[in-house]
OpenMM code with the backbone's topology and positions (N, CA, C; nanometers):
from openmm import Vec3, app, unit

residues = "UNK UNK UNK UNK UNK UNK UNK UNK UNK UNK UNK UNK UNK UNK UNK UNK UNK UNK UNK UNK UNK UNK UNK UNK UNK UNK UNK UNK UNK UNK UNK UNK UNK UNK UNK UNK UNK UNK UNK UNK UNK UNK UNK UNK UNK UNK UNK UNK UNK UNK UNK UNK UNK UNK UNK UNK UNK UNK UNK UNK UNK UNK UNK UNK UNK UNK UNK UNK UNK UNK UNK UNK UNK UNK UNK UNK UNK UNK UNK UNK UNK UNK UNK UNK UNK UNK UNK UNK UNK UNK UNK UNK UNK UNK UNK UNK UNK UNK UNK UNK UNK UNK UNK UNK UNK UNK UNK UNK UNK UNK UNK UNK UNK UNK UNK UNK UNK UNK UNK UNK UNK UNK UNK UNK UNK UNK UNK UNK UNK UNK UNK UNK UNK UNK UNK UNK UNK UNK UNK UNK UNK UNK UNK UNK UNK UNK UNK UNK UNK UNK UNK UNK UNK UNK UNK UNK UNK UNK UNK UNK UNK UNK UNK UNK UNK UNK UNK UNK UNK UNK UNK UNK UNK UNK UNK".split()
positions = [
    Vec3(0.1088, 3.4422, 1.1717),
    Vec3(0.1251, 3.3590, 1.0543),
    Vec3(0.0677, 3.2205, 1.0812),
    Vec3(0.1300, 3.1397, 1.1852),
    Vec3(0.0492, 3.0217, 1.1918),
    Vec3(-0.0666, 3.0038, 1.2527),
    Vec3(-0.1285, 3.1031, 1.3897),
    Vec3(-0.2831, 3.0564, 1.3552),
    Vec3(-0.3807, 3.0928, 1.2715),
    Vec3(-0.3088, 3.2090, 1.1495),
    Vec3(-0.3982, 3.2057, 1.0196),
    Vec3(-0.3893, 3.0953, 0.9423),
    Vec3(-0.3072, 3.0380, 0.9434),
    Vec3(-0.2719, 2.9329, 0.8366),
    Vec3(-0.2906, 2.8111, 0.9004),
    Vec3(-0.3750, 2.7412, 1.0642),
    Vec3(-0.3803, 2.6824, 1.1473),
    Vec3(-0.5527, 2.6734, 1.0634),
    Vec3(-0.6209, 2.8088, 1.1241),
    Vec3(-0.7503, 2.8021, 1.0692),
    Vec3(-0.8256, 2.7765, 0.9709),
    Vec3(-0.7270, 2.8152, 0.8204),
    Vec3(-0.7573, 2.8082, 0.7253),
    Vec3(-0.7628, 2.6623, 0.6577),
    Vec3(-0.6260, 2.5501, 0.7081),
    Vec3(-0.6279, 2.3993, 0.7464),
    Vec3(-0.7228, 2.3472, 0.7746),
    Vec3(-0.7520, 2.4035, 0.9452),
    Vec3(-0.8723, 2.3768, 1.0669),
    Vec3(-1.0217, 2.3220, 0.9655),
    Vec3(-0.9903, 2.4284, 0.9032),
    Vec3(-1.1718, 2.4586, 0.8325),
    Vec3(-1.1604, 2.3573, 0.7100),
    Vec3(-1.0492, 2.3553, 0.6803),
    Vec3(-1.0916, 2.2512, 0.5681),
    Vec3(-1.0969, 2.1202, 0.5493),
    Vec3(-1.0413, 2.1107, 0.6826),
    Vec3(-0.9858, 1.9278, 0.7284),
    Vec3(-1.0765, 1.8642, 0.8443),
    Vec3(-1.1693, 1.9455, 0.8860),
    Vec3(-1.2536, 1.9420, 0.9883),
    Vec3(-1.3679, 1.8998, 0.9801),
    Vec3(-1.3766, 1.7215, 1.0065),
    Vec3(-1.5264, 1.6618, 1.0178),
    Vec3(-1.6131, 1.6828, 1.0314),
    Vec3(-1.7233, 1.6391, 1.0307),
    Vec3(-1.8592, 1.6835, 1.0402),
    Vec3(-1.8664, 1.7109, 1.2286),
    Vec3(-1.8880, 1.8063, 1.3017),
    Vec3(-1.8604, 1.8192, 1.3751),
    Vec3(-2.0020, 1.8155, 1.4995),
    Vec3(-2.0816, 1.7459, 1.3784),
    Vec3(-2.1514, 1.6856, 1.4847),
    Vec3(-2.1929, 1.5198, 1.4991),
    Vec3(-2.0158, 1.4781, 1.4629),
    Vec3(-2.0403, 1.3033, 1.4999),
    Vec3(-2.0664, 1.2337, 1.5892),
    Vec3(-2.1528, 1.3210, 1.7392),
    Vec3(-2.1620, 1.2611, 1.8071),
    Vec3(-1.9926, 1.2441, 1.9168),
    Vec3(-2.0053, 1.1249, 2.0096),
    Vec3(-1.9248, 1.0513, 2.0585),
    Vec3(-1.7936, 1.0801, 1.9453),
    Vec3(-1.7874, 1.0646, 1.8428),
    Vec3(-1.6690, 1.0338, 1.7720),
    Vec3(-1.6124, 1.1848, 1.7848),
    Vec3(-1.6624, 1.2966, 1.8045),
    Vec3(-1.5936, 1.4577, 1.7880),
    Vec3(-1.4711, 1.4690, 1.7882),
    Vec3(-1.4275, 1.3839, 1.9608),
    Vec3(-1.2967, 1.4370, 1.9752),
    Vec3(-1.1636, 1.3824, 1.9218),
    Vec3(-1.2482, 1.2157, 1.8988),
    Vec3(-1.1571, 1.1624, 1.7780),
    Vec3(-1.1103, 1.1809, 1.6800),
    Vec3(-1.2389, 1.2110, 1.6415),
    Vec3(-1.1890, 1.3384, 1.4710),
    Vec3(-1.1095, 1.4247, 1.4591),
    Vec3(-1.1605, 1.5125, 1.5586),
    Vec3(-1.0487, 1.6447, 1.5708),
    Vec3(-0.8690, 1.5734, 1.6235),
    Vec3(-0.9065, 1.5181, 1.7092),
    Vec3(-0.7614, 1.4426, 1.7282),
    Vec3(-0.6968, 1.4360, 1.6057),
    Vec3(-0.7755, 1.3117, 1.5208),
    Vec3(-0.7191, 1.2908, 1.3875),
    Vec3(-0.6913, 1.3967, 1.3197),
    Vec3(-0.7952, 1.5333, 1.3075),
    Vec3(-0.7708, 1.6335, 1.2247),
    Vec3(-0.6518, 1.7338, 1.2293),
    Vec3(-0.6227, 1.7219, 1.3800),
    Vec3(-0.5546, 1.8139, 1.3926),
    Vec3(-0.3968, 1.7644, 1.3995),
    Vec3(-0.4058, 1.6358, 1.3778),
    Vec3(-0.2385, 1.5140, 1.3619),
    Vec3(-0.1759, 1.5232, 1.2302),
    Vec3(-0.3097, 1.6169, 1.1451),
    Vec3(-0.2398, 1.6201, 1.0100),
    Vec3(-0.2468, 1.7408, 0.9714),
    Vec3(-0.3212, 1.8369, 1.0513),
    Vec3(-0.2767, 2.0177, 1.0265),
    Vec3(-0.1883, 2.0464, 1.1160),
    Vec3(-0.1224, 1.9705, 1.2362),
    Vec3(-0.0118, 2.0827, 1.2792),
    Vec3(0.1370, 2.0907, 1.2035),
    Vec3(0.1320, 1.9101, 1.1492),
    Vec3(0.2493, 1.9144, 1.0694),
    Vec3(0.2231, 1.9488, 0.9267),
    Vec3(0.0963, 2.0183, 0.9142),
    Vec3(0.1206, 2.0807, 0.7561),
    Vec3(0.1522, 2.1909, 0.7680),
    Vec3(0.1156, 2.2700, 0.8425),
    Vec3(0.0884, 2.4109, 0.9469),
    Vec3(0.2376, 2.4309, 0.9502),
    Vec3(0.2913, 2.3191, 1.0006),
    Vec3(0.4659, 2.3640, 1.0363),
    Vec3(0.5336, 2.3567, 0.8509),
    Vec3(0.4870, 2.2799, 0.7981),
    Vec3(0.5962, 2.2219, 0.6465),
    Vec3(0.5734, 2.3198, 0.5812),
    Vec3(0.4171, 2.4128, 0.5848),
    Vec3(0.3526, 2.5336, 0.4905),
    Vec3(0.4632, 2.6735, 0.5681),
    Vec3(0.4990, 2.6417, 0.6689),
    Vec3(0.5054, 2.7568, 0.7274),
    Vec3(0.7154, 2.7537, 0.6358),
    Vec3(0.6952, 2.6679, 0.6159),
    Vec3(0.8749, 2.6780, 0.5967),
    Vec3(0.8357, 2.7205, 0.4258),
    Vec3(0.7320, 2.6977, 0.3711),
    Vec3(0.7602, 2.7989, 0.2536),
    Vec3(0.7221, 2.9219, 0.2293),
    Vec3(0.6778, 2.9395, 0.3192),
    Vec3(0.5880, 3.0822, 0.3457),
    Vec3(0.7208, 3.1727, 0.3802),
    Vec3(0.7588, 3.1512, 0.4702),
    Vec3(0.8993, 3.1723, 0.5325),
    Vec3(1.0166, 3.1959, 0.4132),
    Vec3(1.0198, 3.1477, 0.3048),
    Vec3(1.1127, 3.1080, 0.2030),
    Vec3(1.2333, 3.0786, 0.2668),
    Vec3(1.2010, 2.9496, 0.3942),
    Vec3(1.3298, 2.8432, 0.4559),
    Vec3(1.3768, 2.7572, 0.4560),
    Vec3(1.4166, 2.7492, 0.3041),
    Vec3(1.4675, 2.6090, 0.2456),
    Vec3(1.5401, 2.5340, 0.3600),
    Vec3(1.6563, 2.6083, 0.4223),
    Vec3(1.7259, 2.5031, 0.5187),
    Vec3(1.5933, 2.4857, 0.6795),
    Vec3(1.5243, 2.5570, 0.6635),
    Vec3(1.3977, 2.4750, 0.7702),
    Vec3(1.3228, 2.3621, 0.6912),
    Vec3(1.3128, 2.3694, 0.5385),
    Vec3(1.2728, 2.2506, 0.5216),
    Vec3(1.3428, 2.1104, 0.5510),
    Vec3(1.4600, 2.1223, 0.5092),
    Vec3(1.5500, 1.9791, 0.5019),
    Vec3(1.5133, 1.9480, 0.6388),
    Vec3(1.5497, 2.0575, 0.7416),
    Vec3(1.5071, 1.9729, 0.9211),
    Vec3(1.4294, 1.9585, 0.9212),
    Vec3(1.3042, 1.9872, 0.8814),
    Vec3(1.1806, 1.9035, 0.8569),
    Vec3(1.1737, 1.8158, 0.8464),
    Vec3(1.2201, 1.7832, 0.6950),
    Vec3(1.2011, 1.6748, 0.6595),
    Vec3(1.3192, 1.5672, 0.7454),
    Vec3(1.4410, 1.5629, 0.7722),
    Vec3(1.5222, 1.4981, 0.8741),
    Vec3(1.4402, 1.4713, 1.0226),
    Vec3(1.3930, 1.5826, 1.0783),
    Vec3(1.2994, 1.5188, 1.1599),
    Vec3(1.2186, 1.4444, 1.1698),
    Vec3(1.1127, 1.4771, 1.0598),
    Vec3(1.0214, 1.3958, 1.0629),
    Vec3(1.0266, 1.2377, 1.0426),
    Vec3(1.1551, 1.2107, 0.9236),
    Vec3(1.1782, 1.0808, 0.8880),
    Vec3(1.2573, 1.0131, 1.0185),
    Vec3(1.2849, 1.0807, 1.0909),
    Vec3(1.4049, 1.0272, 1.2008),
    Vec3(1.2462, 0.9486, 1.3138),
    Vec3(1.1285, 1.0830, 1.3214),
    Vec3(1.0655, 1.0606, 1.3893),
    Vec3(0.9741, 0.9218, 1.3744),
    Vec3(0.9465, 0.9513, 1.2196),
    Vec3(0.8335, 0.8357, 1.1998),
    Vec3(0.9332, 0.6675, 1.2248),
    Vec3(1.0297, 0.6880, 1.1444),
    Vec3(1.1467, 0.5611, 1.1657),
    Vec3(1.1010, 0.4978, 1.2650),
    Vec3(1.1488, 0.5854, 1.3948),
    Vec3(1.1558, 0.5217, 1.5079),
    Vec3(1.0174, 0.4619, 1.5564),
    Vec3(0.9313, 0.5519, 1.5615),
    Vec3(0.8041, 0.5238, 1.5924),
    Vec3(0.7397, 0.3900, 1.5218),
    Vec3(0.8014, 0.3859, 1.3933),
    Vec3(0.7066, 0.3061, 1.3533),
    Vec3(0.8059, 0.1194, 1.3957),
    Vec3(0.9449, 0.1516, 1.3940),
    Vec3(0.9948, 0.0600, 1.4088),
    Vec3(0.9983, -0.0253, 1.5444),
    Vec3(0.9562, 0.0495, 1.6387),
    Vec3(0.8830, 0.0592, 1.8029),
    Vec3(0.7625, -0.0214, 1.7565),
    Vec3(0.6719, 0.0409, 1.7308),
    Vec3(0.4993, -0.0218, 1.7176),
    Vec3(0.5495, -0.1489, 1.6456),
    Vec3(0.5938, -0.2447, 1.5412),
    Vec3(0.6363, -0.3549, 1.5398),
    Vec3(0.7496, -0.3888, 1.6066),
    Vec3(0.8101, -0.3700, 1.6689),
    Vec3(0.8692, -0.5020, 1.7587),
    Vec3(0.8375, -0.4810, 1.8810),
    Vec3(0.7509, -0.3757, 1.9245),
    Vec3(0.6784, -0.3955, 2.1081),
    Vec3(0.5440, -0.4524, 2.0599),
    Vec3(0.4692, -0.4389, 1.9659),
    Vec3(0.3545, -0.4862, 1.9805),
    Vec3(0.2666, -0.4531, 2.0991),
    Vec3(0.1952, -0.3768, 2.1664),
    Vec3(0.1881, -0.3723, 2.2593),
    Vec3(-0.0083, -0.3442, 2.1873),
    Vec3(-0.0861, -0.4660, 2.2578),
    Vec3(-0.2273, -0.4108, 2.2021),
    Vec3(-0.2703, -0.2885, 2.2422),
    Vec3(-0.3957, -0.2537, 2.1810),
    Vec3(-0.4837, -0.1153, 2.1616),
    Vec3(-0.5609, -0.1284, 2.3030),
    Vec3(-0.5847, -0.0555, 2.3888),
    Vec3(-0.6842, -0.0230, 2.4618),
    Vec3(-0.8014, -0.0926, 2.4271),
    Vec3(-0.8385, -0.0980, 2.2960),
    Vec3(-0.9528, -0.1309, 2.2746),
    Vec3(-0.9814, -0.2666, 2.1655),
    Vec3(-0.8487, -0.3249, 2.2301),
    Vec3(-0.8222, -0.4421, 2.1256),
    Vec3(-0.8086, -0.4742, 1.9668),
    Vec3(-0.8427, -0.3529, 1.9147),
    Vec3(-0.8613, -0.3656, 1.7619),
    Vec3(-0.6912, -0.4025, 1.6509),
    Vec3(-0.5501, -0.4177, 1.7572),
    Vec3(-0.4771, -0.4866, 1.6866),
    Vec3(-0.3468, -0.4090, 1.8258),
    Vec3(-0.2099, -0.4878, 1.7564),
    Vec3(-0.0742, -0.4562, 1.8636),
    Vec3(0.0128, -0.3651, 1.8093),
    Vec3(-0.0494, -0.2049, 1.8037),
    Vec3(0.0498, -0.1261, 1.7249),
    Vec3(0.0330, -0.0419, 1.8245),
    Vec3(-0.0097, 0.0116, 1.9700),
    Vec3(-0.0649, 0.0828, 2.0534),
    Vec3(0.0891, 0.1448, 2.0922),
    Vec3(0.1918, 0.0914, 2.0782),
    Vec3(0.3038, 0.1351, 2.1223),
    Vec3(0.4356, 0.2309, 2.0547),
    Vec3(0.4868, 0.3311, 2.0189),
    Vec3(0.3979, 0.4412, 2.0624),
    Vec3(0.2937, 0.5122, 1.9802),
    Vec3(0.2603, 0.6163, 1.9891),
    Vec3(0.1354, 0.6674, 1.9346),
    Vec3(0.2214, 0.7973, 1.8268),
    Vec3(0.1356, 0.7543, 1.7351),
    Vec3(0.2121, 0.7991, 1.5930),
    Vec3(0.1384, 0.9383, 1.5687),
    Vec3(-0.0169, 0.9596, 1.5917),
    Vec3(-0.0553, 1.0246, 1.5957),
    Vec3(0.0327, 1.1307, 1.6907),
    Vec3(0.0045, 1.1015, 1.8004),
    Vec3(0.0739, 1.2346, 1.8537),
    Vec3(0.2345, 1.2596, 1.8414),
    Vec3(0.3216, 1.1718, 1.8071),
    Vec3(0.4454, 1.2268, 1.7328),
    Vec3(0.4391, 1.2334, 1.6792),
    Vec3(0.3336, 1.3064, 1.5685),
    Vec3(0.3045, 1.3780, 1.4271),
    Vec3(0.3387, 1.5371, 1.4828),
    Vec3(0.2037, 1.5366, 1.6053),
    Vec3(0.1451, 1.6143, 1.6611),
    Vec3(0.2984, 1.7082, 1.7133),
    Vec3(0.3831, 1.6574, 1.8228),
    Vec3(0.4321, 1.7194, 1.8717),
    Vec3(0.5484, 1.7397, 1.8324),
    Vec3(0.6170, 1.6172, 1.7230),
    Vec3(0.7178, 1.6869, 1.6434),
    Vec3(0.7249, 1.8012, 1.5638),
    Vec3(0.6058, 1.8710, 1.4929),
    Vec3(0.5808, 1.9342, 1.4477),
    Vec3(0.5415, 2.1159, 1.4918),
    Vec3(0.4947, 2.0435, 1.6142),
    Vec3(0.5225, 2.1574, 1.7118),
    Vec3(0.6564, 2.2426, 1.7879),
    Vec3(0.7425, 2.1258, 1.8098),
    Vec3(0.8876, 2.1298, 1.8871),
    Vec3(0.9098, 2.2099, 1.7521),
    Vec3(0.9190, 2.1171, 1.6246),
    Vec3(0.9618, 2.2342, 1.4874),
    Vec3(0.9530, 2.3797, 1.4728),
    Vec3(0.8401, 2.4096, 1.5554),
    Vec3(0.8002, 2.5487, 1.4972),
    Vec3(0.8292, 2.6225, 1.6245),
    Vec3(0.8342, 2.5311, 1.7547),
    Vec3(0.8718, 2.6377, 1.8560),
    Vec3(1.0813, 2.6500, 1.8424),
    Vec3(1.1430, 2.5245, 1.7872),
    Vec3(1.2651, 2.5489, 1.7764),
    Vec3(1.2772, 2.6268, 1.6994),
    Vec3(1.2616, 2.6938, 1.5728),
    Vec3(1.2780, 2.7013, 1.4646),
    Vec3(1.2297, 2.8096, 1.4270),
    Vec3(1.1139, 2.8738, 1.4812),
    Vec3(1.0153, 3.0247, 1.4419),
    Vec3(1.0453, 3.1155, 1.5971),
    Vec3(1.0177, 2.9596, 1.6934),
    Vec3(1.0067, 3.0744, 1.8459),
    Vec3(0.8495, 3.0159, 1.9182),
    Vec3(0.8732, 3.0637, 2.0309),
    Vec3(0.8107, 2.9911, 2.1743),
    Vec3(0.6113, 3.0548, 2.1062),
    Vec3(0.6371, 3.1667, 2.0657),
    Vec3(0.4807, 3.2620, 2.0378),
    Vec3(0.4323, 3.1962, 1.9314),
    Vec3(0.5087, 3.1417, 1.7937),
    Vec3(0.4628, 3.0550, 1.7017),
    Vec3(0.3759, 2.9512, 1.7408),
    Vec3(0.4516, 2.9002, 1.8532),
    Vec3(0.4459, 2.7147, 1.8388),
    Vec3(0.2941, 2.7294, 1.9908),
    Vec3(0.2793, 2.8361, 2.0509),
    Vec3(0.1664, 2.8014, 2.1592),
    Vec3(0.0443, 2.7148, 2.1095),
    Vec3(-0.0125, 2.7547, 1.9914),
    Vec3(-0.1343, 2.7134, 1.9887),
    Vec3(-0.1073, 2.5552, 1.8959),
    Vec3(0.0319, 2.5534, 1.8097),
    Vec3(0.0279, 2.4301, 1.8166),
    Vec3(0.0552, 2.2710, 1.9130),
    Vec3(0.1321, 2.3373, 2.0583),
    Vec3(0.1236, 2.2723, 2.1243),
    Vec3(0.0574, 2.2131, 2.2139),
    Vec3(-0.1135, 2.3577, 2.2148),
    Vec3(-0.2195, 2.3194, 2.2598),
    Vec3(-0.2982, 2.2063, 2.1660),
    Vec3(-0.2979, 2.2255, 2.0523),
    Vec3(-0.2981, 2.0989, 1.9520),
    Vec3(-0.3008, 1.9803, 1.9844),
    Vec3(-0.1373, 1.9958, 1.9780),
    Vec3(-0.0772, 1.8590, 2.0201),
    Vec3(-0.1102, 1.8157, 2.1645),
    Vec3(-0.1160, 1.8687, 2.2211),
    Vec3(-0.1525, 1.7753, 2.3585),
    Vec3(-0.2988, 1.7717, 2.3258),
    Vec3(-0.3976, 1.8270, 2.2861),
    Vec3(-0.5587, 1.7457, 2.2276),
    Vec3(-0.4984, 1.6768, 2.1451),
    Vec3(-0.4051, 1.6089, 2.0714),
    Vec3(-0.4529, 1.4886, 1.9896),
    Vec3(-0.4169, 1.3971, 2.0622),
    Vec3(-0.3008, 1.4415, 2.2276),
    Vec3(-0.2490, 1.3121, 2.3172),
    Vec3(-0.3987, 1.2630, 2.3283),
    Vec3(-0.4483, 1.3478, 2.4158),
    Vec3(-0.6049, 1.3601, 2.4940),
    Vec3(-0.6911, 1.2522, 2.4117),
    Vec3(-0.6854, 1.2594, 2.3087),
    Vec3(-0.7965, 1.2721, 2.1901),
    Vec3(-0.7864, 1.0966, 2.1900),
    Vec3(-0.6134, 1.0523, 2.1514),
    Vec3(-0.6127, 0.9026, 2.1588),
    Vec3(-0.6261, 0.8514, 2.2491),
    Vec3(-0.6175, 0.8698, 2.3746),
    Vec3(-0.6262, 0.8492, 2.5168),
    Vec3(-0.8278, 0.8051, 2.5094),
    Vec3(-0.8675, 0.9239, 2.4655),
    Vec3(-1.0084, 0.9009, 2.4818),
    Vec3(-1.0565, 0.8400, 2.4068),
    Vec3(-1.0220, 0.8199, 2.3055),
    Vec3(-1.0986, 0.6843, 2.1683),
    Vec3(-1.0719, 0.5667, 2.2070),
    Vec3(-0.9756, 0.5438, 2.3188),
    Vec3(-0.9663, 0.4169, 2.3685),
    Vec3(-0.8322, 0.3647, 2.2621),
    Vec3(-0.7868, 0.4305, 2.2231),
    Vec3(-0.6307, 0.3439, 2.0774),
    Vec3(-0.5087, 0.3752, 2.1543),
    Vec3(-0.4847, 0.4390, 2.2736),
    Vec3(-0.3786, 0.4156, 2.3401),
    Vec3(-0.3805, 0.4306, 2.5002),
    Vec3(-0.2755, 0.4195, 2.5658),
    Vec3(-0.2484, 0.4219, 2.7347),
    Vec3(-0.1690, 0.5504, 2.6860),
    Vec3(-0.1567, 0.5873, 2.8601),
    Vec3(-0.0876, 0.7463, 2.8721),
    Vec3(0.0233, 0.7076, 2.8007),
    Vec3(0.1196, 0.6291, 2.8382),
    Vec3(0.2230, 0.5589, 2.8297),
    Vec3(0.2573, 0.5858, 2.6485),
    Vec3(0.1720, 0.5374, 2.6037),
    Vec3(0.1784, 0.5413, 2.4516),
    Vec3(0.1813, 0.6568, 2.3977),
    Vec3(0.1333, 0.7957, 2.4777),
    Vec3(0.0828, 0.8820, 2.4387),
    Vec3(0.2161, 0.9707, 2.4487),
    Vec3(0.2630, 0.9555, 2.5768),
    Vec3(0.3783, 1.0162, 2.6116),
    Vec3(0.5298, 0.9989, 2.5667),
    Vec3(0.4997, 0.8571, 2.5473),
    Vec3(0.6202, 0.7886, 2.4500),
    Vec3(0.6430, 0.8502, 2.2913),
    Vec3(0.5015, 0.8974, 2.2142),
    Vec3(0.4931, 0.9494, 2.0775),
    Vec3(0.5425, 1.1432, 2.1198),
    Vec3(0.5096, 1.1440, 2.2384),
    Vec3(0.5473, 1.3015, 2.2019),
    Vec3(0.6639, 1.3160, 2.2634),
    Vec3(0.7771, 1.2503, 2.3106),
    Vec3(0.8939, 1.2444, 2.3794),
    Vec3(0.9826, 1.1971, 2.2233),
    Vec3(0.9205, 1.0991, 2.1690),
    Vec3(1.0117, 1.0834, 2.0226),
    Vec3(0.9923, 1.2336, 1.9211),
    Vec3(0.8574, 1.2283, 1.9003),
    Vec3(0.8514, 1.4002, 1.8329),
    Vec3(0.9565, 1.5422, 1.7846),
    Vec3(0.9507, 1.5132, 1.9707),
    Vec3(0.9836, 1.6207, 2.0476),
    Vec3(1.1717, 1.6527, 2.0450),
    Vec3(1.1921, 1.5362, 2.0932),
    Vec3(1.3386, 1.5152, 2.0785),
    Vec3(1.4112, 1.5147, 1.9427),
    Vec3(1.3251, 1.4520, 1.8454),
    Vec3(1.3533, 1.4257, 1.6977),
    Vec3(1.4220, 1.6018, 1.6448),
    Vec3(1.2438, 1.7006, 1.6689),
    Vec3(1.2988, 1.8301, 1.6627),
    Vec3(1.3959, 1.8794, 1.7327),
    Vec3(1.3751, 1.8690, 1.8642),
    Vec3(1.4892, 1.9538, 1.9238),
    Vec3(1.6733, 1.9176, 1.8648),
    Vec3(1.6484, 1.7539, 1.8268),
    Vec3(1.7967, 1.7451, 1.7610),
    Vec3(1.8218, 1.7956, 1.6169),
    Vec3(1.7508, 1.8012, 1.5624),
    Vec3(1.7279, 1.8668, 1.3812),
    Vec3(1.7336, 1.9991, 1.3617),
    Vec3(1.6673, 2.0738, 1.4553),
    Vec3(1.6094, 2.1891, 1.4062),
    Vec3(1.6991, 2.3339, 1.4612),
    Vec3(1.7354, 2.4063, 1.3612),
    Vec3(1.8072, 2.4923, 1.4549),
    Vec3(1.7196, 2.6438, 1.4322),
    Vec3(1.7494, 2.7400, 1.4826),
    Vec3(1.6559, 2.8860, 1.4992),
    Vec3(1.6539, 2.9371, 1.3484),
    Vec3(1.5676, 2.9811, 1.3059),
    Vec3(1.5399, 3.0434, 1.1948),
    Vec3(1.5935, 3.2049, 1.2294),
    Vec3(1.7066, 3.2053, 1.1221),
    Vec3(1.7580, 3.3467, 1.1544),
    Vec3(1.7793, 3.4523, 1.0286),
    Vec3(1.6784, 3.5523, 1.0637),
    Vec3(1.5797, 3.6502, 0.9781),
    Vec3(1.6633, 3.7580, 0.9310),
    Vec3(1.8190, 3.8227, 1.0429),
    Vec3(1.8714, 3.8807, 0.9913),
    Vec3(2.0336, 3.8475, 0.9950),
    Vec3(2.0942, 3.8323, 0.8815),
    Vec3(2.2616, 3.7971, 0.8798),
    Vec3(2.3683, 3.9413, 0.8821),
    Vec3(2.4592, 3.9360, 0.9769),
    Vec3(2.5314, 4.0291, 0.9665),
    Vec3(2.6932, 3.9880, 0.8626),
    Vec3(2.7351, 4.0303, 0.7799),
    Vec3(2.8891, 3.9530, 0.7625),
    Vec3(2.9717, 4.0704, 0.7230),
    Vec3(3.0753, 4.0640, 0.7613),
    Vec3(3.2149, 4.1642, 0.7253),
    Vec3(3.2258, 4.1669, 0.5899),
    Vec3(3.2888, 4.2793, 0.5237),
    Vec3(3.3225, 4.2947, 0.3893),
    Vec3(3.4507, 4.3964, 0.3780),
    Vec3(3.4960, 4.2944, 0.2752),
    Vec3(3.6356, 4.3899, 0.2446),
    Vec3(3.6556, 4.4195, 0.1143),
    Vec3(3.7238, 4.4806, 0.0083),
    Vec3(3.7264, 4.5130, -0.1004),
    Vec3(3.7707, 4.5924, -0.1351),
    Vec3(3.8641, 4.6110, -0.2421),
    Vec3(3.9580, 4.6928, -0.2725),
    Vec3(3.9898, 4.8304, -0.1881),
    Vec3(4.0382, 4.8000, -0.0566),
    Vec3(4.0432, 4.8986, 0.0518),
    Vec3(3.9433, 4.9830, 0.1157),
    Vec3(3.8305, 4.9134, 0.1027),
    Vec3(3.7114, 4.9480, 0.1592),
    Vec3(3.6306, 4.8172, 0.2540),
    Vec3(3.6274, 4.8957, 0.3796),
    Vec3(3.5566, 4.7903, 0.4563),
    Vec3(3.4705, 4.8143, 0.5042),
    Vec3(3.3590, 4.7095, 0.5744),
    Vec3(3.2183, 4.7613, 0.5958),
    Vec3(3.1951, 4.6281, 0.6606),
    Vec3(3.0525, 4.6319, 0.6499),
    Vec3(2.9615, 4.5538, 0.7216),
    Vec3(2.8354, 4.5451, 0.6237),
    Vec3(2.8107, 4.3787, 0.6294),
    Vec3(2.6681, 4.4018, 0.5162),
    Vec3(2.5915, 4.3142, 0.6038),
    Vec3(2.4352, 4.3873, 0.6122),
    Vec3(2.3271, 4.3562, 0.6892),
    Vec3(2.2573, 4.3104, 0.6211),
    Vec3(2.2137, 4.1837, 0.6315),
    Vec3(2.0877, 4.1450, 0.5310),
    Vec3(1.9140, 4.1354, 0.6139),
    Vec3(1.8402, 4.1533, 0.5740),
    Vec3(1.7067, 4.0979, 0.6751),
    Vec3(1.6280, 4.0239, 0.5483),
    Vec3(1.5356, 3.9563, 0.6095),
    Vec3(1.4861, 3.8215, 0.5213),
    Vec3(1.3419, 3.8984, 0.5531),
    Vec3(1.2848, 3.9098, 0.4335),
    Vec3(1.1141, 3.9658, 0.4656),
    Vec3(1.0437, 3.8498, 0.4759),
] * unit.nanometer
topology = app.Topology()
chain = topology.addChain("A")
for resn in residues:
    res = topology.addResidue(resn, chain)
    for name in ("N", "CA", "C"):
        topology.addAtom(name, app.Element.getBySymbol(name[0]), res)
C-alpha cells in the first residue's frame, strides 16, 4: 500500500531531476512533503479515522515544538542565509511521519519511509541549511511526537455477546 502510494506522490512532486548540484536538495524537499502525505493518505485509505486524530495530534505537537525551538535558539544556517537552523523542520516532517506509519501500520509499512526520512536528514546536511545536530534534533522530536500519539492500528476486534440467553463471541475484521 504505501510504496504504491509513495510512487505515485514520488512522480508527481518530483523536480526536474536534472538540476544539477541542487538534485539532492530537491528530493530532500520532495520527499519532506510525500512521506507525511503518504502517511495522512494512508489513514484514509485504511478507513482510520482514530489514526487520523494521532496524526493530526502528532503532527501539531511536532511542528509546535519545532517551530517554537527555531525561534528562541536561533541558531544560524550553515550557510548563513538566516537563525532558524535549529531544529530541522524538514526532517521532523520526515520522520514523524514515518514513526506514524511504523507505530501505527507496522515495522514492513514504514521501511521505505524511513529510508526517506533519513535522505531528507542527508539532503539538509548537504545543501548546507543545517549541522548534524539540527538534523538529529528534528528527527528525535518527530519521532517521539509519534511514538507518544500513535497507537497500533487494529484490523481485527474480538468482543463477547450476550442476549436473551444466548452467548457468543463477535469477530469483526476491517477490509
Amino acid at each position: 500500500m504505501f510504496n504504491r502510494l509513495t510512487l505515485i506522490i514520488f512522480l508527481c512532486f518530483t523536480p526536474n531531476l536534472t538540476a544539477g548540484e541542487k538534485t539532492i536538495e530537491y528530493l530532500g524537499d520532495a520527499l519532506a512533503v510525500m512521506i507525511p502525505a503518504s502517511a495522512y493518505v494512508s489513514t484514509f485509505y485504511m478507513d482510520d479515522h482514530d489514526g487520523q486524530i494521532q496524526f493530526y495530534k502528532s503532527i501539531a505537537t511536532s511542528t509546535a515544538t519545532t517551530f517554537a525551538l527555531k525561534y528562541t535558539v536561533k541558531r544560524e544556517r550553515p550557510d548563513g542565509s538566516n537563525d532558524r537552523s535549529f531544529p530541522s523542520a524538514h526532517t521532523m516532517f520526515a520522520f514523524q511521519s514515518a514513526t506514524f506509519i511504523h507505530q501505527r501500520y507496522g515495522f514492513t509499512y514504514a521501511i521505505a519511509a524511513y529510508l526517506g526520512a533519513t535522505f531528507v536528514g542527508y539532503s539538509r546536511i548537504e545543501a548546507d541549511k543545517h549541522y548534524l545536530s539540527d538534523v538529529l534534533a528534528g528527527a528525535a522530536i518527530g519521532s517521539l511526537s509519534s511514538w507518544f500519539f500513535t497507537d497500533r492500528y487494529k484490523s481485527i476486534s474480538l468482543q463477547p455477546m450476550a442476549k436473551e440467553g444466548a452467548y457468543g463471541v463477535i469477530l469483526a475484521y476491517r477490509w
